[in-house]
ZAVEX-586975 format. One record per residue: residue in one letter; y, z, x of N, C-alpha, C in turn. Coordinates in steps of 0.02 Angstrom, whole numbers, padded with zeros to 5 digits, always signed. Example, Ala and Ser with C-alpha at 12.3 -4.5 7.8 and 13.67 -1.06 7.14 Angstrom:
BEGIN
A-00284+00390+00660-00225+00390+00615-00165+00390+00660;S-00112+00354+00642-00053+00357+00684+00002+00394+00645;
% end
This chain:
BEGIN
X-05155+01292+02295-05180+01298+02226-05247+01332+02223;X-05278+01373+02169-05323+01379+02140-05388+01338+02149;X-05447+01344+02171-05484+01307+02165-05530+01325+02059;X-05505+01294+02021-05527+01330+01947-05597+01291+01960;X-05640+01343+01933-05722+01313+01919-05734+01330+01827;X-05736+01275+01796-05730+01306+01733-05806+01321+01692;X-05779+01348+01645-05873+01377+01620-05854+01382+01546;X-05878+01308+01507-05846+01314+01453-05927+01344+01399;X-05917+01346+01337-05953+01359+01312-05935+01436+01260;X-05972+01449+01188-05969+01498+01141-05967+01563+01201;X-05933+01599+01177-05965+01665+01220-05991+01714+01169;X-06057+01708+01207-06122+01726+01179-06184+01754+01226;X-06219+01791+01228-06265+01807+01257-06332+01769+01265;X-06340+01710+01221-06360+01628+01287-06324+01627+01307;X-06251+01624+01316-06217+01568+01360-06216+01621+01437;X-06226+01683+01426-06267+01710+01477-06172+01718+01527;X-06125+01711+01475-06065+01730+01537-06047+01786+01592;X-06098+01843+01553-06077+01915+01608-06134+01887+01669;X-06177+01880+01681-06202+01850+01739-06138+01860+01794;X-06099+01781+01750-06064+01746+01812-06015+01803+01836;X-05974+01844+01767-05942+01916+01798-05964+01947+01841;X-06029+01959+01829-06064+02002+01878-06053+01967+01938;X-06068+01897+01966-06081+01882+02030-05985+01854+02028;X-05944+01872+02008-05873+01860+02007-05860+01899+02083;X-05867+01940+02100-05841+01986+02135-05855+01969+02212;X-05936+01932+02215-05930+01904+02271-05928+01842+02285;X-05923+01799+02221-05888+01727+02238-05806+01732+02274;X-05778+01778+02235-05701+01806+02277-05711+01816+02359;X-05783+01851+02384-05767+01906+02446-05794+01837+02497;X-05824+01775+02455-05825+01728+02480-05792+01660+02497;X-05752+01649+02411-05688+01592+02414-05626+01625+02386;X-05592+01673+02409-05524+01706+02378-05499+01663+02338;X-05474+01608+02327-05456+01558+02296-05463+01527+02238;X-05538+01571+02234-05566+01535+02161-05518+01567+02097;X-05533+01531+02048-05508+01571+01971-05581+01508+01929;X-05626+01566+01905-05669+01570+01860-05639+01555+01769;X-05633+01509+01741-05593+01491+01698-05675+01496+01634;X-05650+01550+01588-05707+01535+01504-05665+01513+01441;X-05688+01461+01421-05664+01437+01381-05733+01420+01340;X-05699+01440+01283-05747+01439+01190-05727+01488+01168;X-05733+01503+01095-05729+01556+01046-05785+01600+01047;X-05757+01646+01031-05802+01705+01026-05856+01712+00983;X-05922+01692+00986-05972+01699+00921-06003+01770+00948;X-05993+01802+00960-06045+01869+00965-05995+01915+00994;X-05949+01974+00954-05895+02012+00942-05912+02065+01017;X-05969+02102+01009-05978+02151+01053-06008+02139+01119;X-06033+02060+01134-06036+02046+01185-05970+02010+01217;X-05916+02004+01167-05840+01982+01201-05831+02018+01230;X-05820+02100+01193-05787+02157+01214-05801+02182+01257;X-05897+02171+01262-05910+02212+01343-05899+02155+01410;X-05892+02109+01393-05861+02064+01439-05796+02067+01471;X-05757+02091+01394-05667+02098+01435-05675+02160+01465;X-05708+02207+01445-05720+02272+01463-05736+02287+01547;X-05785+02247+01562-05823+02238+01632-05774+02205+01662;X-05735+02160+01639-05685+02109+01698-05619+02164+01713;X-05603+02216+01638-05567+02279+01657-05589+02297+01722;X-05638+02327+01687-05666+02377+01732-05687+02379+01824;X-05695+02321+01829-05693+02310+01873-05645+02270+01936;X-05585+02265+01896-05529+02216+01903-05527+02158+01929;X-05576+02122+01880-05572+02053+01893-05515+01996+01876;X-05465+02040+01840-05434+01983+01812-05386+01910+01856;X-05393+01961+01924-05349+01901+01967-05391+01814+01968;X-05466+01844+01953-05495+01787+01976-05566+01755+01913;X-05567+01789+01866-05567+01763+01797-05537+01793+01736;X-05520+01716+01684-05478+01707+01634-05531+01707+01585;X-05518+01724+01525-05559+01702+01477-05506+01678+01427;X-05495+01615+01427-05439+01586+01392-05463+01574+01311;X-05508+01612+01290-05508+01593+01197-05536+01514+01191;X-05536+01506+01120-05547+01432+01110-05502+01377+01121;X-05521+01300+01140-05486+01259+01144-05525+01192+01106;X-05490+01160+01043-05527+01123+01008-05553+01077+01051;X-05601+01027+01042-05629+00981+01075-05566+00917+01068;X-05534+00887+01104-05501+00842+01102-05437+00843+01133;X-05428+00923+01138-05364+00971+01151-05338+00939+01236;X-05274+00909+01223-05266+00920+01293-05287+00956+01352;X-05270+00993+01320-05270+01070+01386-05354+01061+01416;X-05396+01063+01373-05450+01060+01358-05483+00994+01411;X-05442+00955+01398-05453+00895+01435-05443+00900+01509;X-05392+00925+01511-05367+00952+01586-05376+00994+01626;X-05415+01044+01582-05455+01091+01625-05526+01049+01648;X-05542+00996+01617-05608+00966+01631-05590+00918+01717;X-05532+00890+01686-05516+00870+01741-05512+00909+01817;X-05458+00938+01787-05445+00980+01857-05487+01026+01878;X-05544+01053+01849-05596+01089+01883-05640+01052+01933;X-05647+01098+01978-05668+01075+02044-05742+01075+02018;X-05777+01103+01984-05824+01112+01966-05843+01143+01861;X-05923+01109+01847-05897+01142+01771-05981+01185+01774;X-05969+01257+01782-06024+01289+01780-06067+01314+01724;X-06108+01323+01701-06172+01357+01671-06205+01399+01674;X-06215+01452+01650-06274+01496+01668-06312+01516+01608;X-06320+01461+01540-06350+01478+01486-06416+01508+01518;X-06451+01525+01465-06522+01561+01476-06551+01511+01453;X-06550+01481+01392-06571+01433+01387-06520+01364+01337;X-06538+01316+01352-06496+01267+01329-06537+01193+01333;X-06551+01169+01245-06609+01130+01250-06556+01053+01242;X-06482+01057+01236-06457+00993+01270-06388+00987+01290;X-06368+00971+01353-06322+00980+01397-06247+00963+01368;X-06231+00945+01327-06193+00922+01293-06112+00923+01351;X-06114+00984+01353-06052+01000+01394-06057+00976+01454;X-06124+00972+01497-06140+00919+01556-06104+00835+01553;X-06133+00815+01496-06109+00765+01464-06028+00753+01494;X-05985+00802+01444-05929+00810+01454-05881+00812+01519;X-05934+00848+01554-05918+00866+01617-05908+00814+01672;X-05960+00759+01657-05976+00699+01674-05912+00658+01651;X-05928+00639+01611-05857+00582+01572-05795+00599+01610;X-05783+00666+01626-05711+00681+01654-05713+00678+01733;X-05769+00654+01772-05798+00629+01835-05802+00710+01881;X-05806+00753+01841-05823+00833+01868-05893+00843+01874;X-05900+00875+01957-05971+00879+01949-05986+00943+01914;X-06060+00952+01901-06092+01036+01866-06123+01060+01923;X-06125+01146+01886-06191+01178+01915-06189+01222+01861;X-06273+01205+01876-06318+01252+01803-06364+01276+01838;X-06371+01305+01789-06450+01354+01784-06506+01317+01758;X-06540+01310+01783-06621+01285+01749-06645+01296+01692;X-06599+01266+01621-06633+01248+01583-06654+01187+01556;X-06696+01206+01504-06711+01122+01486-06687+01047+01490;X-06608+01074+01456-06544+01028+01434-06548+01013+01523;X-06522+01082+01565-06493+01050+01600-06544+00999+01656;X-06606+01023+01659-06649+00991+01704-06669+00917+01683;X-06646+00900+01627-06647+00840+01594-06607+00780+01611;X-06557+00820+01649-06498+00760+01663-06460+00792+01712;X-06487+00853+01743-06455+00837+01812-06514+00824+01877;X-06506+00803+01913-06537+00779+01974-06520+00797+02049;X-06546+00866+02040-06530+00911+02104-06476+00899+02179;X-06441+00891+02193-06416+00853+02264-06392+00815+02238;X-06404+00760+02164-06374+00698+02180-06347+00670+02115;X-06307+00716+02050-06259+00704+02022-06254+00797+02012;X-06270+00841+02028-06257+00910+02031-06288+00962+02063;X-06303+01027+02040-06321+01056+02079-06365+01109+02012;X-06416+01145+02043-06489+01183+01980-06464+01264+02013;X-06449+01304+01998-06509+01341+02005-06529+01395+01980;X-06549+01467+01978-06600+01501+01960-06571+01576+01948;X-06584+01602+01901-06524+01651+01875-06550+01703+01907;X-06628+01711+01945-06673+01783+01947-06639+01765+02019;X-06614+01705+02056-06597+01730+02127-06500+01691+02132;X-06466+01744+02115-06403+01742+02122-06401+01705+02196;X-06423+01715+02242-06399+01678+02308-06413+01608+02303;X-06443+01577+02252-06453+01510+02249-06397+01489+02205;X-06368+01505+02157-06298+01501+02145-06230+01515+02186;X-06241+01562+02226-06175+01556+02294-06203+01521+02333;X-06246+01481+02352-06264+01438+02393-06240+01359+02360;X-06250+01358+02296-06238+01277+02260-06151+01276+02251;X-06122+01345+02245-06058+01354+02260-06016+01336+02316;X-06060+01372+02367-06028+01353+02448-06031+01288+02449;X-06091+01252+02442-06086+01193+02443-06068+01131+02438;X-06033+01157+02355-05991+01109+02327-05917+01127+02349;X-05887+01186+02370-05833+01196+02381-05816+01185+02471;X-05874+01162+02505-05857+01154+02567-05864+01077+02563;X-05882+01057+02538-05918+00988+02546-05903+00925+02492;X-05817+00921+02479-05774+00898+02445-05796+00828+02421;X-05818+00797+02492-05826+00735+02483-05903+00703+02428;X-05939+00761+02456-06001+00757+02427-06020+00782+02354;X-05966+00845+02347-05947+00845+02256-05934+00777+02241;X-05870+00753+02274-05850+00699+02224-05889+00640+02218;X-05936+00642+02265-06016+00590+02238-06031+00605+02166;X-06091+00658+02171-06077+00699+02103-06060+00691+02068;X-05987+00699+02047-05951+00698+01985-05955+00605+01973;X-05950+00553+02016-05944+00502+02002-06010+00477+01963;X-06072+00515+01988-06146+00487+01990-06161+00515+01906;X-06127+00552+01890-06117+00571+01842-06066+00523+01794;X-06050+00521+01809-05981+00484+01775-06015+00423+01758;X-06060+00388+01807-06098+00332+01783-06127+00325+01739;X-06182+00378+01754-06243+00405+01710-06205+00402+01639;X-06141+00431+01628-06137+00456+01557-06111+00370+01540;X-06091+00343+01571-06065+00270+01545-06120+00247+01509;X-06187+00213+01560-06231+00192+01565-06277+00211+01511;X-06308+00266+01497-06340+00332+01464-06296+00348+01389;X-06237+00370+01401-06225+00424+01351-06169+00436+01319;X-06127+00375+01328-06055+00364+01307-06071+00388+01227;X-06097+00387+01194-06080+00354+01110-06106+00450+01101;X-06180+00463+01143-06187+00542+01131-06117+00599+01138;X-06071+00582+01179-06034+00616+01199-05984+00610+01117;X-05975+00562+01117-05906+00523+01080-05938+00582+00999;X-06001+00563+01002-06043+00605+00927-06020+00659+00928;X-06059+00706+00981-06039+00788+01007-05977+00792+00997;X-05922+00757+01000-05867+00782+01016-05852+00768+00923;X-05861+00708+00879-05851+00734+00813-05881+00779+00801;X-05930+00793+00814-05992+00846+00749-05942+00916+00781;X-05904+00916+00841-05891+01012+00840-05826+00981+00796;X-05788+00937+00807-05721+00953+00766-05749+00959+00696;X-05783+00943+00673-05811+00916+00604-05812+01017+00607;X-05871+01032+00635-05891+01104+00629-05826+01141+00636;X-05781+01147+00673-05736+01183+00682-05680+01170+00606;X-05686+01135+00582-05645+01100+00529-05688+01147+00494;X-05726+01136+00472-05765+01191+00410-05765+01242+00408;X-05745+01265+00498-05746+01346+00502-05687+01382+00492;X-05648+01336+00490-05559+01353+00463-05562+01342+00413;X-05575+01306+00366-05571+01299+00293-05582+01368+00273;X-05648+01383+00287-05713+01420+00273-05645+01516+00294;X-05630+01505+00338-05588+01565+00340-05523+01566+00321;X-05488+01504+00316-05425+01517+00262-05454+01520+00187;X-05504+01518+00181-05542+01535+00099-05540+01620+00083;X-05563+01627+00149-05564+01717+00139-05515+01740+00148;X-05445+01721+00181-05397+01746+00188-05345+01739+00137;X-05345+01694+00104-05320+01680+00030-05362+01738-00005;X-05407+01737-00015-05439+01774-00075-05408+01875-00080;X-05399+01883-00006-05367+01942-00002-05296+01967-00035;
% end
């Protein structure tokens, strides 16, 4: 099987996804196995396009998906949380982890990038992994790591899993109404305009 590392989040230029394209090519020349999984809706049109464009262009598609949106609650959604070996990040910035959260509850460990959100609630080595977008080798390094070192992810994801019991059950349970709530308005809000045509 697939080792899937998933990377959920808007795709958007915070959420900083061509990064991970960019370093796509040698996470492959390093774990053939992987499949890079994006999941969220599209909020920023021309940074989609140069995204599908670059994963063209460079033929990434064997080894990332950009699977569109999946509501919050969504099976599938659920199961990709699960079954990811890992749930990655590379916002630029992100002032609260929300999807960490998530990531947690489903006993998956993270790796992020150093922002606020995430330096807030993860704990380097010992429910995930940090690091630093100006040195890509500290991201294939928190990669190797977690993908060689099975046993010691699944610390991680558990230490996490605590944390969110302990910490952050009721935050999660919120986050997860307020997007359906939001996503509910945003369908209304566009079968309004599509009627009116």
């Amino acid at each position: 099987g697939r080792s899937v590392l998933l990377v959920p989040g808007r795709i958007d230029p915070t959420k900083n996804q061509e990064w991970l394209v960019a370093e796509a090519a040698e996470l492959m020349r390093r774990h053939p196995r992987i499949l890079l999984v994006l999941v969220g809706a599209c909020t920023h049109r021309e940074y989609g396009a140069a995204l599908q464009a670059r994963i063209a262009r460079e033929g990434l598609h064997d080894c990332v998906l950009v699977a569109g949106n999946l509501p919050p609650g969504d099976p599938r959604l659920i199961g990709l949380f699960q079954e990811a070996r890992a749930v990655i990040l590379s916002s630029i910035s992100e002032t609260f982890g929300l999807v960490i959260l998530e990531a947690w509850a489903a006993g998956t460990p993270v790796i992020s990038s150093r922002t606020s959100g995430a330096t807030a609630l993860v704990a380097d080595g010992m429910n995930g992994l940090l690091f630093d977008l100006d040195r890509p080798a500290s991201f294939h390094a928190a990669v190797d790591r977690l993908l060689t070192q099975p046993k010691e992810s699944l610390q991680w994801g558990t230490a996490g899993r605590v944390k969110v019991g302990a910490e952050y059950d009721t935050v999660v349970l919120a986050g997860r109404m307020k997007r359906l709530y939001e996503e509910l308005i945003a369908e209304t809000n566009a079968h309004r305009h599509s009627a009116r045509r």
